[in-house]
C-alpha positions in Angstrom: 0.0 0.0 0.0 1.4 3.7 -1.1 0.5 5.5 2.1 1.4 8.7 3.3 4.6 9.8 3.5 5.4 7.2 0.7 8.2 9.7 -1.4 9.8 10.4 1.8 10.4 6.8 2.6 11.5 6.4 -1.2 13.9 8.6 -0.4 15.0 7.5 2.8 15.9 4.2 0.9 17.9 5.5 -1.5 20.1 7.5 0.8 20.6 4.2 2.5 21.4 2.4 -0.6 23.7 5.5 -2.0 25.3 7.1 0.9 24.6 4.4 3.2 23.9 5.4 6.5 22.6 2.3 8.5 19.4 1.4 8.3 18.4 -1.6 10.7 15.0 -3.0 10.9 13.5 -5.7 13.1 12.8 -8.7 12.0 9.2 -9.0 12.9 8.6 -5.4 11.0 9.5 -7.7 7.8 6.6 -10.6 8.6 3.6 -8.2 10.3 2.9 -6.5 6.9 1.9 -9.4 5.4 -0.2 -10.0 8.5 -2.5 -7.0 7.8 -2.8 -7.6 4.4 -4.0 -11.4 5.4 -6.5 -9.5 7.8 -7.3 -7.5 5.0 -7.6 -9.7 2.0 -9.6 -12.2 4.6 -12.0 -8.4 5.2 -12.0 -7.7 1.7 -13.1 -11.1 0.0 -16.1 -11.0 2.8 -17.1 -7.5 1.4 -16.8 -8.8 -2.0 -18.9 -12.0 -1.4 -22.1 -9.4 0.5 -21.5 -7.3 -2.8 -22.0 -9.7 -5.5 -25.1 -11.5 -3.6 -26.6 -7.8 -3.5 -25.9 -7.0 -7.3 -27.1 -10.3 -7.8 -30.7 -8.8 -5.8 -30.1 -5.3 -7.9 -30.0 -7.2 -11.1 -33.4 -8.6 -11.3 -34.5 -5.1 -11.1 -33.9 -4.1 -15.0 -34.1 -0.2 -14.0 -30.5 -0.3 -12.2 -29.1 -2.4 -15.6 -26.9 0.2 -17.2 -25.5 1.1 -13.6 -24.4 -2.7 -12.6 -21.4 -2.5 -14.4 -20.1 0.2 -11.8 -20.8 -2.5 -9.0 -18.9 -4.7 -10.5 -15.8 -2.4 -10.7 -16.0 -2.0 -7.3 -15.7 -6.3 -6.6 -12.8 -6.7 -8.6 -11.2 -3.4 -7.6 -11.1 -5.3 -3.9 -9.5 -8.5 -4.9 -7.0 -6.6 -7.5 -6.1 -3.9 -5.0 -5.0 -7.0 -1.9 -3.2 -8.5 -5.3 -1.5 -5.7 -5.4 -0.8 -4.6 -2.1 1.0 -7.7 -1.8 2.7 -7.4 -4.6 4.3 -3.8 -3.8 4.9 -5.4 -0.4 7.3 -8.3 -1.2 9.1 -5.7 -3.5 9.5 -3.5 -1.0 10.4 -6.0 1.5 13.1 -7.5 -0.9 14.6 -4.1 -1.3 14.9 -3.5 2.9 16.6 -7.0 2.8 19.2 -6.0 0.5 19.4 -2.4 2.3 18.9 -2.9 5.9 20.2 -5.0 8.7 17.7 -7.0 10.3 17.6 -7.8 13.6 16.9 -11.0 14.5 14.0 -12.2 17.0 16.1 -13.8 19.4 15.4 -15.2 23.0 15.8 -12.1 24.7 14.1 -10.1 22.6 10.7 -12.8 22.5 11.7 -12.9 26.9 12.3 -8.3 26.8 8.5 -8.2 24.8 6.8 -9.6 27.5 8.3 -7.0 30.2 7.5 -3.9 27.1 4.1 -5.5 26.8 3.0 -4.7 30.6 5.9 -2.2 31.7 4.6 0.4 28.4 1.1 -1.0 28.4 2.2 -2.6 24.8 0.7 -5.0 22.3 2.5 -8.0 21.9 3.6 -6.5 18.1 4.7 -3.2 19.0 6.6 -5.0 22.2 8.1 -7.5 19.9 9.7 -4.2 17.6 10.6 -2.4 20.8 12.9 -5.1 22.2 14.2 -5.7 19.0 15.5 -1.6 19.0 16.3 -1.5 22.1 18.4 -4.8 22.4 20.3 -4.0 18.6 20.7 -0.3 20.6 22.5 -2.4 23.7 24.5 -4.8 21.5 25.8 -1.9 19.3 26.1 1.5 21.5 26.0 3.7 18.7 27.2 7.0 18.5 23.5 8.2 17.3 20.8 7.0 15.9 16.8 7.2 15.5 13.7 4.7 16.0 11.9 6.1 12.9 8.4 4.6 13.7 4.7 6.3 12.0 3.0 4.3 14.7 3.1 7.8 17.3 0.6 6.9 19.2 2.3 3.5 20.7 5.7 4.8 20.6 5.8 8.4 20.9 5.9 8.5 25.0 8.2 9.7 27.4 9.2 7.1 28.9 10.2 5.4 25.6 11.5 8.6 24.8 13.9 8.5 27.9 15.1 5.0 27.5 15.9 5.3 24.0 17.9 8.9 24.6 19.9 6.0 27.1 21.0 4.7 23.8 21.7 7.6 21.7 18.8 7.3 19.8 16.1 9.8 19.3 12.0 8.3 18.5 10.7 10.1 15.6 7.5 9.7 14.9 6.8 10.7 10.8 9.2 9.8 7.8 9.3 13.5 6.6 10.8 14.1 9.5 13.0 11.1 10.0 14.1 11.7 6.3 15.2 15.7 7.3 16.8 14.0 10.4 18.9 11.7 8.3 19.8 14.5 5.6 21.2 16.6 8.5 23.2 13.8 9.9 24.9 13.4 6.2 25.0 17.4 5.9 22.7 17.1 2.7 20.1 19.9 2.4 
């Protein structure tokens, strides 16, 4: 799915691939994707099957025939757009790989989720991506970095905040800024 904030990510990757700053990604960011779009897809075929049993009703009323073929432009818009979704995601997920380190889900970081789930009030995913930073950000010390993360409303706290800042890192919450944050770091304007 293009969402918001797509070109900035675009861009984002390429300064990874061309100037390469390091970008490292947990592993279970790779896998929940396709998650939602199974959710999805599973929401979407359901929509599609209550659509096509009501233009099957609409049809035997011939005063709504030359407006049926809009209906069914809508049913196969729903299964072409999961087709495609998916699609764009294993493209984009192929291009991180070759990009990005990826952090592995490793005991301690499935054993660290549990504590994030109830110490941050957590969901098990967000948790699972949390320990994966923050033991990456322990392994590695770096000299800077940033947990660039559009999900602001589970991560963007100050308590996250302040553990992170433990780490060097800084949370920022949107990819236009994440992308601006990365440009200043390589001095590009």
């Amino acid at each position: 799915m293009k969402q918001e904030q797509f070109e900035s990510c675009e861009q984002i990757l390429s300064l990874c691939k061309t100037k390469k700053p390091l970008m490292v990604i947990p592993a279970y960011s790779l896998a929940e994707p396709r998650e939602t779009l199974i959710r999805l897809e599973k929401n979407r075929k359901e929509l599609q099957r209550k659509l096509k049993s009501e233009i099957a009703q609409i049809i035997r009323n011939i005063s709504y025939e030359k407006r049926i073929h809009e209906l069914h432009k809508i049913t196969n818009l729903l299964s072409d757009s999961i087709d495609e979704d998916i699609q764009r995601l294993t493209t984009y997920r192929e291009r991180l790989i070759k990009i990005a380190e990826t952090i592995p889900l490793t005991h301690t970081v499935l054993r660290d989720s549990s504590m994030y789930v109830s110490l941050y009030n957590r969901s098990l995913q967000d948790a699972f991506v949390y320990a994966s930073v923050i033991s990456h950000l322990q392994e590695f010390q770096p000299v800077t970095g940033c947990f660039l993360n559009r999900n602001s409303k589970d991560f963007d706290d100050p308590a996250i905040k302040n553990e992170l800042k433990k780490y060097n890192c800084i949370m920022i919450p949107k990819f236009d800024d994440g992308l601006h944050y990365i440009q200043s770091q390589l001095n590009i304007t």
